[in-house]
RODO-2510 file (C-alpha; in nm, 4 decimals, decimal comma):
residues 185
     n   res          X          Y          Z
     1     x     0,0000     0,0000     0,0000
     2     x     0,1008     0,3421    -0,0749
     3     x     0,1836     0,6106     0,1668
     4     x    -0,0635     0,8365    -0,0138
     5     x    -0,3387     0,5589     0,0706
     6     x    -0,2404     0,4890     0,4223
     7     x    -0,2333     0,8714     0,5521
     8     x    -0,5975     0,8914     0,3606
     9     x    -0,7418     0,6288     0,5563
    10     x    -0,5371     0,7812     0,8797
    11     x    -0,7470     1,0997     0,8153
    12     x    -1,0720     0,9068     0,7312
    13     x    -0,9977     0,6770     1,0546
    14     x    -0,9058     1,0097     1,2268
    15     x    -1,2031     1,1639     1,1270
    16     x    -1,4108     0,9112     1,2079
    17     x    -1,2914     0,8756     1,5472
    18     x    -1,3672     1,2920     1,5512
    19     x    -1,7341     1,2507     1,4838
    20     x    -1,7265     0,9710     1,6916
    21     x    -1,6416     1,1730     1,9825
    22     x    -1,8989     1,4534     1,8877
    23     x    -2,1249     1,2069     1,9036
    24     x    -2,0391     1,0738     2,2483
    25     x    -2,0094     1,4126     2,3915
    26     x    -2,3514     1,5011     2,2627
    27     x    -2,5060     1,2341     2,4316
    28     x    -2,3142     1,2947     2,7442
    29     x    -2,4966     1,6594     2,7418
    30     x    -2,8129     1,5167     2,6071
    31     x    -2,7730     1,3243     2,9328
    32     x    -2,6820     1,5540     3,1878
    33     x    -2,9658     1,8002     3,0461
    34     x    -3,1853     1,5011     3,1121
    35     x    -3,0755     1,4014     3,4446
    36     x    -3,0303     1,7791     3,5595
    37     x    -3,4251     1,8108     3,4556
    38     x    -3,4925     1,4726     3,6613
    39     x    -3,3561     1,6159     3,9685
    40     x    -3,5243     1,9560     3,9268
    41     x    -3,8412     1,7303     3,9105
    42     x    -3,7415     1,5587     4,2001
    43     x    -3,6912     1,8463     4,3653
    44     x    -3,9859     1,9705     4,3178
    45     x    -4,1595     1,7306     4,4230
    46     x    -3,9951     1,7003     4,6743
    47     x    -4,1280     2,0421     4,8496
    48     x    -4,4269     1,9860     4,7033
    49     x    -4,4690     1,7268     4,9385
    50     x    -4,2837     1,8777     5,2421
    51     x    -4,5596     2,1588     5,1659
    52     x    -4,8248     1,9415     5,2101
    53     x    -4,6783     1,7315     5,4731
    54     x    -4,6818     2,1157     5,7203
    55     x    -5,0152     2,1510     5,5890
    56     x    -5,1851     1,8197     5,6998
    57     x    -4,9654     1,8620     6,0189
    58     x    -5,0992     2,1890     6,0644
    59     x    -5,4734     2,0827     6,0401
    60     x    -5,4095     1,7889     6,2443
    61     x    -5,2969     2,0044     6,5478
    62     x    -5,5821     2,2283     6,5152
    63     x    -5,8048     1,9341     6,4839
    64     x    -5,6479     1,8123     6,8316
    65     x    -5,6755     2,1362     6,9832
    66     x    -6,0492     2,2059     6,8927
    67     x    -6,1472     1,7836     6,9850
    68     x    -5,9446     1,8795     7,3167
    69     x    -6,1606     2,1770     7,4158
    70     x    -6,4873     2,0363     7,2992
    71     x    -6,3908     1,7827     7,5237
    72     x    -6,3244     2,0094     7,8467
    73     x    -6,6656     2,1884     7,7017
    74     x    -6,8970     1,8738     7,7200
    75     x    -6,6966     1,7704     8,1001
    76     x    -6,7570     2,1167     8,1869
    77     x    -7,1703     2,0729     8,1213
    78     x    -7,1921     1,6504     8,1396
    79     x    -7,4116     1,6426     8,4285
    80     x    -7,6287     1,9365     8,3681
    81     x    -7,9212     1,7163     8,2679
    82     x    -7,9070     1,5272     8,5483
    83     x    -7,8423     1,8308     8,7774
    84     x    -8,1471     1,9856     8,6416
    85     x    -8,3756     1,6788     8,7431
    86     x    -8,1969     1,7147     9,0996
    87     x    -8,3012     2,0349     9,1348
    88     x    -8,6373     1,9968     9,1458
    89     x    -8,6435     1,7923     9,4019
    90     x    -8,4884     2,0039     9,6307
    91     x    -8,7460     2,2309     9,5220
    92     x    -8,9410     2,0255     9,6065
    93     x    -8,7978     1,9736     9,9739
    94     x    -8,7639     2,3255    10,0624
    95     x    -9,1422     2,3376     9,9675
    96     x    -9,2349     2,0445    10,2023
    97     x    -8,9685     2,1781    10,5006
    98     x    -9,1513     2,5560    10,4521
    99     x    -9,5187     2,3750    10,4509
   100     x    -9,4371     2,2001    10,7586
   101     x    -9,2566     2,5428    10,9341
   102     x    -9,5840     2,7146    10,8741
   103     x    -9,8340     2,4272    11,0125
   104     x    -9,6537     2,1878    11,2208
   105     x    -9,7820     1,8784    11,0321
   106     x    -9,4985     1,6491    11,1254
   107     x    -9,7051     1,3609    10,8920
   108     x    -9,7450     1,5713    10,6136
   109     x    -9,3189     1,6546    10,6198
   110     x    -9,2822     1,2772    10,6406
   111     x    -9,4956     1,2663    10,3437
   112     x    -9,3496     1,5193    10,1416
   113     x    -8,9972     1,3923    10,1747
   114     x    -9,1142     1,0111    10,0835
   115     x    -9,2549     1,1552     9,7751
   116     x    -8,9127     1,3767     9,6846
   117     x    -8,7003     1,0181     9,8196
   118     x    -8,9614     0,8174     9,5412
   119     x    -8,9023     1,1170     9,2669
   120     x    -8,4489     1,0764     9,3462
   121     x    -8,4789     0,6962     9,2861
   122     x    -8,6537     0,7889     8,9658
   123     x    -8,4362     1,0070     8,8739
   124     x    -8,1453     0,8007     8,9549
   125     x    -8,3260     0,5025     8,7645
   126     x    -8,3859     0,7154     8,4345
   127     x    -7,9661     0,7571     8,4374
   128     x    -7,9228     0,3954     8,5149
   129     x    -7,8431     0,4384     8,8854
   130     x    -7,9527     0,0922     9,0618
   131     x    -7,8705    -0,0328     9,4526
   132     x    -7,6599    -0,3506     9,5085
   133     x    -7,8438    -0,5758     9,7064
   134     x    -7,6283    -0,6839    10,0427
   135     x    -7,7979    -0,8176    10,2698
   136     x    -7,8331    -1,2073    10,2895
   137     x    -7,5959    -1,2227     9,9834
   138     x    -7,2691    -1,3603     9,9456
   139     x    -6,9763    -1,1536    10,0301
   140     x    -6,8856    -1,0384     9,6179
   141     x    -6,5276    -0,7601     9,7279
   142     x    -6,6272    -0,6141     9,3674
   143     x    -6,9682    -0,4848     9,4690
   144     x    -6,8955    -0,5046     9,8996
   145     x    -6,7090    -0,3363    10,1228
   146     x    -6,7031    -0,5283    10,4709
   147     x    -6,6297    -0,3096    10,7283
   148     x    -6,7273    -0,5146    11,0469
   149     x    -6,7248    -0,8796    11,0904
   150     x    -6,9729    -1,0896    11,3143
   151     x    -7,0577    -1,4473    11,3997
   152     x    -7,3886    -1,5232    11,3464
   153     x    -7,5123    -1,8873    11,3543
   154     x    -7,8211    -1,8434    11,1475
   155     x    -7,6045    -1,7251    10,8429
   156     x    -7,3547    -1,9334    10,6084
   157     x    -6,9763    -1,7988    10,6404
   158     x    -6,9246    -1,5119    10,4008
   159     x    -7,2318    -1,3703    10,4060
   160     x    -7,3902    -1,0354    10,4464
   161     x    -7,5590    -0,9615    10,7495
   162     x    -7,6230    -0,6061    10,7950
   163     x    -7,5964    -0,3427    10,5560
   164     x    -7,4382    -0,0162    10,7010
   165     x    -7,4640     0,1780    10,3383
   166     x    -7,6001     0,1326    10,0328
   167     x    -7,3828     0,0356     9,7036
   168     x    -7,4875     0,1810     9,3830
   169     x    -7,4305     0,0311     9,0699
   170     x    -7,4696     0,2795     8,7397
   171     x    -7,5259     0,0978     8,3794
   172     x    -7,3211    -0,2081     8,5416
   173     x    -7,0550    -0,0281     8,7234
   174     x    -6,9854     0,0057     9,0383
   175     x    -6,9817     0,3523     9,1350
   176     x    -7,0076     0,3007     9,5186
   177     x    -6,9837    -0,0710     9,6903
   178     x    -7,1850    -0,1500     9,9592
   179     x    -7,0938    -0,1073    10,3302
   180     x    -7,1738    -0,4324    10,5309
   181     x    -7,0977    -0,6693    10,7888
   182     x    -6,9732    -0,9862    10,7135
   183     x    -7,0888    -1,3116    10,8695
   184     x    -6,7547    -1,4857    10,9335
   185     x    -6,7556    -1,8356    11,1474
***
């Protein structure tokens, strides 16, 4: 081969290796124009959601702090109803206790206050207020509190035998136990 031949394909090899190049470092810019608009997306994105993330956080703190004093709001007023339904029977009380002032009718006070004790118990039994039953019963510590302790032959061991204060029980829980003596052998 001639030298004239050999340094043409040199140049053709030479130039081909050029526009290789070119080529390469076109789609080395195509690529970093593409990844550099990726991570602008991701970036994006990226406080789009930290945006939203202090947004939902936000309205879930004010959502606490309104639940929380609705809350205190509904404690604050819970028994009202039921206060209300006391109420008039004190009325009613201070009406029997002035009566009675006025015409001595010891019978008629006695009345008047069974009739405001009969109009409590409904009032407790409209809220779901009902007594534990002690006496003759077995000794339950859930729903009892012994306080004294007798022996008493015509009782079983464990066994109530006087009851020295009523136990209340409200929609099945005990909200005061029973004070009794306990027959114990």
């Amino acid at each position: 081969m001639s030298k004239k031949k050999k340094v043409e394909e040199e140049k053709v090899e030479e130039v081909a290796a050029e526009e290789k190049i070119e080529e390469v470092q076109e789609e080395i810019t195509e690529d970093e124009e593409t990844l550099e608009d990726k991570m602008a997306k991701i970036e994006a994105d990226l406080e789009d959601w930290k945006s939203a993330y202090a947004r939902k956080n936000a309205e879930f703190q004010n959502f606490t702090k309104r639940k929380q004093n609705e809350l205190e709001e509904f404690r604050k007023y819970a028994s009202e109803k039921v206060i209300l339904k006391v109420l008039e029977a004190v009325d009613n009380l201070e009406r029997g206790v002035a009566a009675s002032v006025e015409t001595k009718d010891f019978d008629a006070l006695v009345k008047g206050v069974e009739m405001t004790l009969t109009q409590m118990h409904g009032i407790m039994n409209a809220e779901g207020v009902e007594p534990i039953e002690a006496v003759g019963k077995e000794y339950d510590p859930h729903v009892h509190q012994a306080v004294m302790t007798e022996n008493c032959e015509t009782m079983d061991n464990d066994h109530i035998t006087m009851e020295l204060q009523k136990g209340y029980k409200m929609k099945g829980k005990v909200i005061r136990p029973s004070m009794v003596k306990v027959c114990k052998k």
